[in-house]
PDB file with SEQRES, HELIX, SHEET and CRYST1 records, atoms N, CA, C and O in Angstrom:
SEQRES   1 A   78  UNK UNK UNK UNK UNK UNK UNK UNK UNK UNK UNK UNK UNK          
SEQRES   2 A   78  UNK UNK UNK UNK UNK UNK UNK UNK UNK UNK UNK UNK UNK          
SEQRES   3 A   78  UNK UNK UNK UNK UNK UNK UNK UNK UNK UNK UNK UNK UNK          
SEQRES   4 A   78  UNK UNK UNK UNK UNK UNK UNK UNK UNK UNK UNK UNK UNK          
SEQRES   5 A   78  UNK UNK UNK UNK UNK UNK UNK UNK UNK UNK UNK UNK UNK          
SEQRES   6 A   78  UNK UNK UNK UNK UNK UNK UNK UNK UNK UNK UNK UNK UNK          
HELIX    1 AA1 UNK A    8  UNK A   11  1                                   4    
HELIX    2 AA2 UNK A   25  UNK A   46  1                                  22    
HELIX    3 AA3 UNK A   51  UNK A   68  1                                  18    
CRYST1    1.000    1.000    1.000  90.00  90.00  90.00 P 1           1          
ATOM      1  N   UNK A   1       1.020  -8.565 -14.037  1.00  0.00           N  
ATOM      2  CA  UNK A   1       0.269  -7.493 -13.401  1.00  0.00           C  
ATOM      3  C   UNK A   1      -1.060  -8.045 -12.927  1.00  0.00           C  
ATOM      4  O   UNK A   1      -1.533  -9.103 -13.342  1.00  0.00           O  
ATOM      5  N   UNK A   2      -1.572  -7.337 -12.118  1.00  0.00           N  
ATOM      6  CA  UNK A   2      -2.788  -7.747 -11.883  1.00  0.00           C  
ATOM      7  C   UNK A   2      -3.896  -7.544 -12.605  1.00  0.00           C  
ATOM      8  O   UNK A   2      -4.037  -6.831 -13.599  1.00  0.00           O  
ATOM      9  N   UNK A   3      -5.036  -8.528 -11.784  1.00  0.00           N  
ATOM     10  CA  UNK A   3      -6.263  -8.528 -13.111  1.00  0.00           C  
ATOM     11  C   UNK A   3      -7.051  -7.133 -12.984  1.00  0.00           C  
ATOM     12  O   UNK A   3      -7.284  -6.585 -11.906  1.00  0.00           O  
ATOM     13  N   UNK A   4      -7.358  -6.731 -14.011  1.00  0.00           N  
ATOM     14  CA  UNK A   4      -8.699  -5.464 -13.455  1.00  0.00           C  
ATOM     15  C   UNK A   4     -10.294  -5.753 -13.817  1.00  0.00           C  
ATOM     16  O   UNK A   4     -10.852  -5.988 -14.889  1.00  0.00           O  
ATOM     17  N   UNK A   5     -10.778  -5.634 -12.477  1.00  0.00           N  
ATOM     18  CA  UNK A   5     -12.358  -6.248 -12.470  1.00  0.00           C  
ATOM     19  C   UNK A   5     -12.921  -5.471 -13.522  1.00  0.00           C  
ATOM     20  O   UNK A   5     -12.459  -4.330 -13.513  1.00  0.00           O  
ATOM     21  N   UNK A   6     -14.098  -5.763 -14.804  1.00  0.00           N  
ATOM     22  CA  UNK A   6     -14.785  -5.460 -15.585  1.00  0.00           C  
ATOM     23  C   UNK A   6     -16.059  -4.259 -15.236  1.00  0.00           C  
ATOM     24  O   UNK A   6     -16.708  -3.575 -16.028  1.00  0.00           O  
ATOM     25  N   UNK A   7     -16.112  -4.323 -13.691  1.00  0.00           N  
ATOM     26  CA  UNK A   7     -16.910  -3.446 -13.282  1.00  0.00           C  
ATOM     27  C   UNK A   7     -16.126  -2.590 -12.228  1.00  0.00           C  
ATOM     28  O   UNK A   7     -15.325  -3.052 -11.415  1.00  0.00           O  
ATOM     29  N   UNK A   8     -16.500  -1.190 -12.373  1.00  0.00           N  
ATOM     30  CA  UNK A   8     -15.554  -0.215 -11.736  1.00  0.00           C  
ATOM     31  C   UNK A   8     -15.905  -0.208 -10.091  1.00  0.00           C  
ATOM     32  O   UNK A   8     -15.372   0.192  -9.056  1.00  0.00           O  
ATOM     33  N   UNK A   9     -16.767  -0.692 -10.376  1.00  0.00           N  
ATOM     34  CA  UNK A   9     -17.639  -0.640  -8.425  1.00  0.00           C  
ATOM     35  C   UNK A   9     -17.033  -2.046  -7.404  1.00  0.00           C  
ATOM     36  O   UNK A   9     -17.367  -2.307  -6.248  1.00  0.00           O  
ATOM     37  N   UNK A  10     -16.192  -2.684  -8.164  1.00  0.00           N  
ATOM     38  CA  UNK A  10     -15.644  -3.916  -7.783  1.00  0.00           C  
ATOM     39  C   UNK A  10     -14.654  -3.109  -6.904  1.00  0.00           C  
ATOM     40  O   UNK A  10     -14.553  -3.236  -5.683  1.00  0.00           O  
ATOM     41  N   UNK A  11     -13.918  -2.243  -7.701  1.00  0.00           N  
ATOM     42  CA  UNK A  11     -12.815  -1.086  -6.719  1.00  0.00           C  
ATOM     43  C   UNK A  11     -12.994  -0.774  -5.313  1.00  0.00           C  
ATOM     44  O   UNK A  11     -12.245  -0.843  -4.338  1.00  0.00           O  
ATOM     45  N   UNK A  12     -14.313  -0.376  -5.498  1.00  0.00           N  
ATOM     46  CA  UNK A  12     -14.983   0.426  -4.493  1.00  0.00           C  
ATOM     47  C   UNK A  12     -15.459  -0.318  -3.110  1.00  0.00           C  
ATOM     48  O   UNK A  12     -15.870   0.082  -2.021  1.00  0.00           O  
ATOM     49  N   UNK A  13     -15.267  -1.259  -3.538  1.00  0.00           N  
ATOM     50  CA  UNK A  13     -15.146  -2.141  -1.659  1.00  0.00           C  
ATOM     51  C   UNK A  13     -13.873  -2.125  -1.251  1.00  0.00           C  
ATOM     52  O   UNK A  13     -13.788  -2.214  -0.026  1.00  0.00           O  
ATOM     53  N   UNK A  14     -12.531  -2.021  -1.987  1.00  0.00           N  
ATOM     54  CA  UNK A  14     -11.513  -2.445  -1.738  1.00  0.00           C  
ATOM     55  C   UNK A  14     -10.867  -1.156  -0.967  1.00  0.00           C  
ATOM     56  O   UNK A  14     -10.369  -1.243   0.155  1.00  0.00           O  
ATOM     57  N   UNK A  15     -10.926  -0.263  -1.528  1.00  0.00           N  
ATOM     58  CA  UNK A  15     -10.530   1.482  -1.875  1.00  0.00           C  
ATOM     59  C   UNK A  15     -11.066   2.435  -0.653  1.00  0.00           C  
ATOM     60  O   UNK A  15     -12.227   2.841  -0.618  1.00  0.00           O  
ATOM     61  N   UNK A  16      -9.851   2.817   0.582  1.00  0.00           N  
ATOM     62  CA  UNK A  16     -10.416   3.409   1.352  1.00  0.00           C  
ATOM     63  C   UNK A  16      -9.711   4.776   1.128  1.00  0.00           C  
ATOM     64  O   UNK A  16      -8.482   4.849   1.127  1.00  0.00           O  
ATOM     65  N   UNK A  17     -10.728   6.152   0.887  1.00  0.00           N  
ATOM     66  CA  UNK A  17     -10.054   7.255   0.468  1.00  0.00           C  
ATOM     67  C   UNK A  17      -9.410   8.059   1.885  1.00  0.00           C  
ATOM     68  O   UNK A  17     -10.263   8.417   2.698  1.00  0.00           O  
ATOM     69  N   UNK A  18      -8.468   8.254   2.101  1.00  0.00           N  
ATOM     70  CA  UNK A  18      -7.603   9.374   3.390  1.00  0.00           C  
ATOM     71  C   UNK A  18      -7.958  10.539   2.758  1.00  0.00           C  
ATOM     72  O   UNK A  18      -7.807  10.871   1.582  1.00  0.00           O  
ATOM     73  N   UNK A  19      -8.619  11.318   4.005  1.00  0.00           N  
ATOM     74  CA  UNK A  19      -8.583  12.854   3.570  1.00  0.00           C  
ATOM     75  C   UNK A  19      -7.640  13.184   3.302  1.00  0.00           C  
ATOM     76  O   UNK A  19      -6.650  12.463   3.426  1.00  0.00           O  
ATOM     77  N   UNK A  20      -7.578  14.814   2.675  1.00  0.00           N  
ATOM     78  CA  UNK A  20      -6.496  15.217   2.199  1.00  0.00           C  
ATOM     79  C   UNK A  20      -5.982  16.508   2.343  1.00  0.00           C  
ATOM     80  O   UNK A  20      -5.032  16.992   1.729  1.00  0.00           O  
ATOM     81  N   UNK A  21      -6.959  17.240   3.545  1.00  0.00           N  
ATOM     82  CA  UNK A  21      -7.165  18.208   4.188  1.00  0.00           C  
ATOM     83  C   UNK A  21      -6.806  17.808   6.106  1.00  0.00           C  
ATOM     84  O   UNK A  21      -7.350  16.924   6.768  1.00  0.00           O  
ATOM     85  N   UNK A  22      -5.641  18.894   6.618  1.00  0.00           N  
ATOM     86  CA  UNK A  22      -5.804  18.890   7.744  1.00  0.00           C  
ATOM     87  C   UNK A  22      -4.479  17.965   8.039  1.00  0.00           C  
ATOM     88  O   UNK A  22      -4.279  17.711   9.227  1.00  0.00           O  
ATOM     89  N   UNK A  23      -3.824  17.591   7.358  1.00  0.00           N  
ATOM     90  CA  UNK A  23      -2.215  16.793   7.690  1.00  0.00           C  
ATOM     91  C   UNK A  23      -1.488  17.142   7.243  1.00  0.00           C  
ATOM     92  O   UNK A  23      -1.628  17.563   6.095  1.00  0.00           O  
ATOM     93  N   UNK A  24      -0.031  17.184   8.016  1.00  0.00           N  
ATOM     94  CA  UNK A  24       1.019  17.247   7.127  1.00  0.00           C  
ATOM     95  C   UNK A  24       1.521  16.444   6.166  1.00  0.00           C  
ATOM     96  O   UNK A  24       0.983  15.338   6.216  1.00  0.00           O  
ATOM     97  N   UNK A  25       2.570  16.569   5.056  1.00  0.00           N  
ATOM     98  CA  UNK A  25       3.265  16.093   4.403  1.00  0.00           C  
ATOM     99  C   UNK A  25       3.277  13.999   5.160  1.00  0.00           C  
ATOM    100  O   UNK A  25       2.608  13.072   4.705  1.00  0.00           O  
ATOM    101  N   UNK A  26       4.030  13.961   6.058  1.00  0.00           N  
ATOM    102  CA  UNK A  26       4.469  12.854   6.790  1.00  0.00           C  
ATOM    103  C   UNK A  26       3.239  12.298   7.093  1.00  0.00           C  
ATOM    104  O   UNK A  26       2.935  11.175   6.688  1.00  0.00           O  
ATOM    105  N   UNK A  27       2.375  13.101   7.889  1.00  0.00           N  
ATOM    106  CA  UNK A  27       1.255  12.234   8.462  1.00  0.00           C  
ATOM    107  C   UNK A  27       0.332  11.747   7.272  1.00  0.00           C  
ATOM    108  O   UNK A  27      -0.166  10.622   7.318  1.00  0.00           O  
ATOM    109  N   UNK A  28       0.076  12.708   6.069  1.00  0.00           N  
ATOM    110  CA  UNK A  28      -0.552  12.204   5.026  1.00  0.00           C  
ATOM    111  C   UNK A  28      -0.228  11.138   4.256  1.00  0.00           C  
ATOM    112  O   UNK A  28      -1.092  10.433   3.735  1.00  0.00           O  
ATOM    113  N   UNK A  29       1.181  10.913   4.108  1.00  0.00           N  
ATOM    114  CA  UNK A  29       1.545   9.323   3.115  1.00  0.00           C  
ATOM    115  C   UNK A  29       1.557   8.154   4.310  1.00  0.00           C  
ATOM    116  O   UNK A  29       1.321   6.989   3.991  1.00  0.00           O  
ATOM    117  N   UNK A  30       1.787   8.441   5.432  1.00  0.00           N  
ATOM    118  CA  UNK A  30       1.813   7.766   6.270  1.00  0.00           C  
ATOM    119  C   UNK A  30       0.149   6.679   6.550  1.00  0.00           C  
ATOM    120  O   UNK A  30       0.028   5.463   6.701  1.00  0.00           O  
ATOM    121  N   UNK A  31      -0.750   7.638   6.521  1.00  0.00           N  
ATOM    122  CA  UNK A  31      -2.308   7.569   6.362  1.00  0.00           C  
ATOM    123  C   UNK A  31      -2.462   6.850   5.109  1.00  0.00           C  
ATOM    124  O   UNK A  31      -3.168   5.842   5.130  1.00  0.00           O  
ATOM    125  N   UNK A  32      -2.052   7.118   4.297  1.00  0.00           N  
ATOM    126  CA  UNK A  32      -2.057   6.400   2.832  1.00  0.00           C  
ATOM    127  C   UNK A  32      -2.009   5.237   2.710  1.00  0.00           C  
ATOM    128  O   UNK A  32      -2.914   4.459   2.408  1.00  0.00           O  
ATOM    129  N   UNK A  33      -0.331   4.929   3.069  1.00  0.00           N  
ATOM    130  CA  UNK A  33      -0.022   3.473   3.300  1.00  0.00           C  
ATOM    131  C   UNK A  33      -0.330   2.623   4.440  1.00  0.00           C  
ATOM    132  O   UNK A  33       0.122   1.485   4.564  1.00  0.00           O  
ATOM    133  N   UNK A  34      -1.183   3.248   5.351  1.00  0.00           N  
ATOM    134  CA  UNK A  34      -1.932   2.593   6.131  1.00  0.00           C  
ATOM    135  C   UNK A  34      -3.308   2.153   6.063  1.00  0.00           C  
ATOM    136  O   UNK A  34      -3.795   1.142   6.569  1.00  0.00           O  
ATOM    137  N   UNK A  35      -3.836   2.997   5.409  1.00  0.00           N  
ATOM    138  CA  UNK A  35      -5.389   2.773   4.127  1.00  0.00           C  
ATOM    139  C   UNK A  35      -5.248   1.720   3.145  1.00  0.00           C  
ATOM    140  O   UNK A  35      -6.034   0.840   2.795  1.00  0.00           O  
ATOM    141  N   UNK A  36      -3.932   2.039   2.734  1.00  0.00           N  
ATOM    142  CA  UNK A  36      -3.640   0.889   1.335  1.00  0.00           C  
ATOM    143  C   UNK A  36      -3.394  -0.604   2.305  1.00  0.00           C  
ATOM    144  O   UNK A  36      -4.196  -1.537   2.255  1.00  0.00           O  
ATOM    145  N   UNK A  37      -2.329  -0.616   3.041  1.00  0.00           N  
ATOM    146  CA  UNK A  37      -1.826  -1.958   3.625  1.00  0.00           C  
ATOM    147  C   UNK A  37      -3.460  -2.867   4.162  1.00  0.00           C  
ATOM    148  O   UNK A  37      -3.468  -4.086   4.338  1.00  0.00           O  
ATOM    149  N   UNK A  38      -4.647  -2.033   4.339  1.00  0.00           N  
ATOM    150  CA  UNK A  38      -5.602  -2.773   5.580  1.00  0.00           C  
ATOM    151  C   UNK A  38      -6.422  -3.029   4.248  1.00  0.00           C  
ATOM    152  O   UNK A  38      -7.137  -4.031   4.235  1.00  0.00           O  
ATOM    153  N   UNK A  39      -6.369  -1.830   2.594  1.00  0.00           N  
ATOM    154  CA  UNK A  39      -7.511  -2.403   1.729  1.00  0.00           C  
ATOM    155  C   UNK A  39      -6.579  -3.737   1.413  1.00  0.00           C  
ATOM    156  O   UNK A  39      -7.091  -4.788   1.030  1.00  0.00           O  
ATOM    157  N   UNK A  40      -5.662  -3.633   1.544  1.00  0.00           N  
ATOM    158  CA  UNK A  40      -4.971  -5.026   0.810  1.00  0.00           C  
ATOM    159  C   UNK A  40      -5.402  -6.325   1.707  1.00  0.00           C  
ATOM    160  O   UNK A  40      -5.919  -7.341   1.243  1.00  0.00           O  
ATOM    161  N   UNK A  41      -5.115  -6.113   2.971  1.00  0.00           N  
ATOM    162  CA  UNK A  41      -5.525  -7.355   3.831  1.00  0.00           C  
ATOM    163  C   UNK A  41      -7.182  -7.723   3.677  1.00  0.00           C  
ATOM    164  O   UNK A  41      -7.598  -8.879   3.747  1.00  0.00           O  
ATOM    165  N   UNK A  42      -7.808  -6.872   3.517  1.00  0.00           N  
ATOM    166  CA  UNK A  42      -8.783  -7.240   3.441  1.00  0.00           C  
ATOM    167  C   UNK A  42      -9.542  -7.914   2.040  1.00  0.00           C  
ATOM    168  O   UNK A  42     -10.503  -8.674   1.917  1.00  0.00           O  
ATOM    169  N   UNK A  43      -8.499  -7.162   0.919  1.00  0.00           N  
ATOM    170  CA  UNK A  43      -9.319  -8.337  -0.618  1.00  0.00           C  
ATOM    171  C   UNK A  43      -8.578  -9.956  -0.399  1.00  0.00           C  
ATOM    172  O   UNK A  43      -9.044 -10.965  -0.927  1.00  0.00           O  
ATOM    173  N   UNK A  44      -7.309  -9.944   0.513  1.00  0.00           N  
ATOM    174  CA  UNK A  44      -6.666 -10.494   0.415  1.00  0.00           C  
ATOM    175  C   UNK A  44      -7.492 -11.796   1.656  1.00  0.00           C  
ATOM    176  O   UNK A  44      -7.290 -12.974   1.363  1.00  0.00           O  
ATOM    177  N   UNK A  45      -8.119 -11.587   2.590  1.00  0.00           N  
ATOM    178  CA  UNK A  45      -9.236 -11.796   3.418  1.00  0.00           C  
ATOM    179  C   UNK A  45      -9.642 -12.859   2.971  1.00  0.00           C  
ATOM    180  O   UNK A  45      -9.389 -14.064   2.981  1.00  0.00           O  
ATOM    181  N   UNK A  46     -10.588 -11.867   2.427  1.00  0.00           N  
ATOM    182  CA  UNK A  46     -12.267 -12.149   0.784  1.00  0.00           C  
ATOM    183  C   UNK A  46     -11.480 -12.875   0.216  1.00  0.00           C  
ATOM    184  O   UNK A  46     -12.098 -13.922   0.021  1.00  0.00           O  
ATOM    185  N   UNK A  47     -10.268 -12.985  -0.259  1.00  0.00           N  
ATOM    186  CA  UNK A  47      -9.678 -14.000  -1.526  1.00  0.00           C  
ATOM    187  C   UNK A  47      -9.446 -15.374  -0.702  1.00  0.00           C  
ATOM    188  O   UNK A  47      -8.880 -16.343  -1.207  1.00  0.00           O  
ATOM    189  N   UNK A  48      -9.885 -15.353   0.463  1.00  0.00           N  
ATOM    190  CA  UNK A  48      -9.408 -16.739   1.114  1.00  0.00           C  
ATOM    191  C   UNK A  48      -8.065 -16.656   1.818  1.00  0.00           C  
ATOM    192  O   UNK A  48      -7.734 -17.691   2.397  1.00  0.00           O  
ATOM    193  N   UNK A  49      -7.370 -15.808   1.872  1.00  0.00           N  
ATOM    194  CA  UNK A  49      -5.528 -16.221   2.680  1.00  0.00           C  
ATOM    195  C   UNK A  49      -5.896 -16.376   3.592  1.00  0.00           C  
ATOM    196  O   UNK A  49      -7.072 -16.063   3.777  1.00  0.00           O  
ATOM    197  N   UNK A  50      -5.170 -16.906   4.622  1.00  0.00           N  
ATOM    198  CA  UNK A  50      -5.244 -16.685   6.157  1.00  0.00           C  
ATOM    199  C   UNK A  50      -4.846 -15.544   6.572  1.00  0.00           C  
ATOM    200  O   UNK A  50      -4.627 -14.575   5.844  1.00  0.00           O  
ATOM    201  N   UNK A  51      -4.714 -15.585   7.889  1.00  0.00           N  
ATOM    202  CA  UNK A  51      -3.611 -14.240   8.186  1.00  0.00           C  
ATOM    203  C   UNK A  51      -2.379 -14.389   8.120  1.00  0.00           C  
ATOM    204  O   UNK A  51      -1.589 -13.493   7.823  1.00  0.00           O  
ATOM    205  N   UNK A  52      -2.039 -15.747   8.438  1.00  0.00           N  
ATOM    206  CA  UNK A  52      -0.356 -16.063   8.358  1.00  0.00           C  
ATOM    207  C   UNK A  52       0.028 -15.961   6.758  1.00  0.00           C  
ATOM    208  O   UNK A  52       1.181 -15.674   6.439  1.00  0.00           O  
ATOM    209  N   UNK A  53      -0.855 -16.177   5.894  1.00  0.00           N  
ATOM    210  CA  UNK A  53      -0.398 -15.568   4.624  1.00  0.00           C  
ATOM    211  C   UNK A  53      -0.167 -14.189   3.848  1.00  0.00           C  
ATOM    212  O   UNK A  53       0.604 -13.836   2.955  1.00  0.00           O  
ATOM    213  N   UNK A  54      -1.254 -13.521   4.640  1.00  0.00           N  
ATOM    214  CA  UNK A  54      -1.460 -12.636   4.972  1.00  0.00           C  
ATOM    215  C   UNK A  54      -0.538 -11.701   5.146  1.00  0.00           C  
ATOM    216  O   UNK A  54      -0.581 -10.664   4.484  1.00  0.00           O  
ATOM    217  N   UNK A  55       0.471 -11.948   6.105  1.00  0.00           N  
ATOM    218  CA  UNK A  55       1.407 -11.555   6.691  1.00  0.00           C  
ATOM    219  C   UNK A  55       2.494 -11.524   6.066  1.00  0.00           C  
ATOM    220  O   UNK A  55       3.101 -10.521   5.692  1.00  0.00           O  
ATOM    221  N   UNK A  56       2.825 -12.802   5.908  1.00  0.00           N  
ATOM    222  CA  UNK A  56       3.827 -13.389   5.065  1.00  0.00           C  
ATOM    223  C   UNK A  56       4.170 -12.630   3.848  1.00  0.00           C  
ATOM    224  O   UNK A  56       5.305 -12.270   3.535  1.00  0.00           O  
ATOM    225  N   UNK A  57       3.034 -12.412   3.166  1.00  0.00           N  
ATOM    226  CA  UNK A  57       2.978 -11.928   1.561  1.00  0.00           C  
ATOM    227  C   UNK A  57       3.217 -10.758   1.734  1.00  0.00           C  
ATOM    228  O   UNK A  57       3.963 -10.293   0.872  1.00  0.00           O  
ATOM    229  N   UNK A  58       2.760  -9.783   2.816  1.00  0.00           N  
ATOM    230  CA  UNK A  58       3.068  -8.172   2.940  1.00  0.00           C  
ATOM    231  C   UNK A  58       4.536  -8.231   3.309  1.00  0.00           C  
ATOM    232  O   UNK A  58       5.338  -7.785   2.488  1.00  0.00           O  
ATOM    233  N   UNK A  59       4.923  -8.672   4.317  1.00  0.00           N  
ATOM    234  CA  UNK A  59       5.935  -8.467   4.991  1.00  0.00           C  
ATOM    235  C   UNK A  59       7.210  -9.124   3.660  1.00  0.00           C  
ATOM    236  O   UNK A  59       8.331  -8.652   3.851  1.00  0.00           O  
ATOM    237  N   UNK A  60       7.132  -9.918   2.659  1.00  0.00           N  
ATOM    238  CA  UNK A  60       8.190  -9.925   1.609  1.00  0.00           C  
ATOM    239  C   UNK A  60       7.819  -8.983   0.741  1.00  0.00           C  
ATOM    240  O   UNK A  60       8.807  -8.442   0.245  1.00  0.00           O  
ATOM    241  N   UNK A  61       6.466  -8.424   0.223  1.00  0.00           N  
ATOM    242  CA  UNK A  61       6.493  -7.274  -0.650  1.00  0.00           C  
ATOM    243  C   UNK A  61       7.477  -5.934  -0.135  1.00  0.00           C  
ATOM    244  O   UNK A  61       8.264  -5.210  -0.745  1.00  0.00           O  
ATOM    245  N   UNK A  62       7.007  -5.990   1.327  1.00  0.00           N  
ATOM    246  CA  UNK A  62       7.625  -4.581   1.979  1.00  0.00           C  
ATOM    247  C   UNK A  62       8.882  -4.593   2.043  1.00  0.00           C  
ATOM    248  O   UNK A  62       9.439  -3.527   1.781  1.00  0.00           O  
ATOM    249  N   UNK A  63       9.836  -5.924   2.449  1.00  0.00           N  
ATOM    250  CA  UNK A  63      11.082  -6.368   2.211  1.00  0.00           C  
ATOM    251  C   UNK A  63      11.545  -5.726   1.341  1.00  0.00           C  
ATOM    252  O   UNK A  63      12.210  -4.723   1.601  1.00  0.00           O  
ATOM    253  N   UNK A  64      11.349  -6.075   0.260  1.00  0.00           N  
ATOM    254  CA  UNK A  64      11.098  -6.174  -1.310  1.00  0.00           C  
ATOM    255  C   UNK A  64      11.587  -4.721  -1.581  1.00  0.00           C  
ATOM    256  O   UNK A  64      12.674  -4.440  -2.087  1.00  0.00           O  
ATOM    257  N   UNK A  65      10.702  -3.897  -1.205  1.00  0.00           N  
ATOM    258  CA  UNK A  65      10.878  -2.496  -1.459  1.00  0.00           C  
ATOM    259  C   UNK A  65      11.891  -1.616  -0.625  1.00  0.00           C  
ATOM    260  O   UNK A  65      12.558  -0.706  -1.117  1.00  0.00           O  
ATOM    261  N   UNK A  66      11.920  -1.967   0.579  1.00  0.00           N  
ATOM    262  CA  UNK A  66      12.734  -1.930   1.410  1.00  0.00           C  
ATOM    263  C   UNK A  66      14.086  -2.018   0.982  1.00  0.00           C  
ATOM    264  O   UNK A  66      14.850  -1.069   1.163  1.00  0.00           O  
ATOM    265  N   UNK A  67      14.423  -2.987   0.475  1.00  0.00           N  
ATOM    266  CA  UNK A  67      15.794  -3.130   0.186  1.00  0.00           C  
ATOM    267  C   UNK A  67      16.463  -2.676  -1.380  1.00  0.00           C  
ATOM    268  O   UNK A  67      17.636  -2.445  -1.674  1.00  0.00           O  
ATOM    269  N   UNK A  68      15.452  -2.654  -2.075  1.00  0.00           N  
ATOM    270  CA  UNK A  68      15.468  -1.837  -3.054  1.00  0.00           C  
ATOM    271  C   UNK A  68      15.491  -0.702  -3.312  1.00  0.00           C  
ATOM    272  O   UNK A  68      15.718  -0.340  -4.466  1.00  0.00           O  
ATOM    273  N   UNK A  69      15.267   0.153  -2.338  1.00  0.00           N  
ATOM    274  CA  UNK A  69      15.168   2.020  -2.335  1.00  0.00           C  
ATOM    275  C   UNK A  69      16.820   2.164  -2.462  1.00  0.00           C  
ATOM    276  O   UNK A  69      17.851   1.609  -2.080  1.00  0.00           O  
ATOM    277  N   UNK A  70      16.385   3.241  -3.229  1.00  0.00           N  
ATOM    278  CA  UNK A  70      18.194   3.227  -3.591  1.00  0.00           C  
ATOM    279  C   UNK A  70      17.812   5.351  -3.472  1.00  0.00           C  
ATOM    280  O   UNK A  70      17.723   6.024  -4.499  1.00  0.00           O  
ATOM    281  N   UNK A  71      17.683   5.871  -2.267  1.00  0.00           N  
ATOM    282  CA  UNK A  71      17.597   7.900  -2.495  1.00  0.00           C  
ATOM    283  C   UNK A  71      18.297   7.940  -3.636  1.00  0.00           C  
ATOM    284  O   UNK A  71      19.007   7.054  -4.111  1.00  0.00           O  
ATOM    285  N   UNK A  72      18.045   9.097  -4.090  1.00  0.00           N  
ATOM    286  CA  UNK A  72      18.983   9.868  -4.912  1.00  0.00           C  
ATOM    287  C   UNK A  72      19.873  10.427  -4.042  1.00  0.00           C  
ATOM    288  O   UNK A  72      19.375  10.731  -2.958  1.00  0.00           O  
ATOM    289  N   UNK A  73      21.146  10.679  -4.193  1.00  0.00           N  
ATOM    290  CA  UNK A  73      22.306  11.493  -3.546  1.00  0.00           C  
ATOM    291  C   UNK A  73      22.218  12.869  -3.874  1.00  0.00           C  
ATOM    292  O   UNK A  73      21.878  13.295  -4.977  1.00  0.00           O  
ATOM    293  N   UNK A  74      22.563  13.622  -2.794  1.00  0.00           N  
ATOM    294  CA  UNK A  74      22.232  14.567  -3.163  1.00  0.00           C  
ATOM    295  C   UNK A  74      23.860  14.974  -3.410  1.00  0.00           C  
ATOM    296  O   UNK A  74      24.917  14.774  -2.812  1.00  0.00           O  
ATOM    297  N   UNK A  75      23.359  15.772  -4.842  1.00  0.00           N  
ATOM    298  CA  UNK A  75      24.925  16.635  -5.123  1.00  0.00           C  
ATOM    299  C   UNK A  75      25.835  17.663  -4.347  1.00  0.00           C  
ATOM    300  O   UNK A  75      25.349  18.763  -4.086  1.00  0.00           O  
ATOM    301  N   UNK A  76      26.876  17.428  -4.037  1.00  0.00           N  
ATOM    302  CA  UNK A  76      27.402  18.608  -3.177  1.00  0.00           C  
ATOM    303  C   UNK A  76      28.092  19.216  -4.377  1.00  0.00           C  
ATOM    304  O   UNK A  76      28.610  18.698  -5.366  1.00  0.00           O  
ATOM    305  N   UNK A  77      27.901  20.821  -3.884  1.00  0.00           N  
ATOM    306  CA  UNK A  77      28.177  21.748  -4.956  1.00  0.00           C  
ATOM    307  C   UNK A  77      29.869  22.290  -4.074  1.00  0.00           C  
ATOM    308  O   UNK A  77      30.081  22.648  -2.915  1.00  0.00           O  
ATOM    309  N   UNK A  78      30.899  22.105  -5.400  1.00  0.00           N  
ATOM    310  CA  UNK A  78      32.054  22.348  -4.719  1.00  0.00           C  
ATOM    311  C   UNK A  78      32.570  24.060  -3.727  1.00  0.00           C  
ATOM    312  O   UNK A  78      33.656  24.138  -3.152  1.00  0.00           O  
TER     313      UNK A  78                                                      
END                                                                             
């Protein structure tokens, strides 16, 4: 797992909050994981990667998850 910084304000450069007022359902997680993907590039920045690593490292995490989603089925009732 990852490390957690000793000071809580270390977060707080990384951490961009999406309103939470004024979107739908879709547009709101959508906003989310677009907040999250750019705080990531950017500690990831600051940590020294390039962009081609950058890239690299998102695009197999997302893989990753991608191919792993398994929905639930939904039950048909006879």
């Amino acid at each position: 797992m990852a490390e957690t910084p000793s000071d809580i304000s270390e977060y707080d450069l990384f951490i961009t909050e999406f309103p939470k007022q004024g979107y739908g359902i879709v547009d709101y997680l959508q906003g989310r994981v677009h907040f999250a993907l750019l705080d990531q590039m950017k500690l990831m920045h600051t940590s020294g990667m390039t962009q081609d690593q950058i890239k690299e490292t998102i695009m197999v995490r997302v893989t990753e998850i991608i191919e792993n989603f398994e929905p639930e089925k939904e039950s048909k009732s006879p």
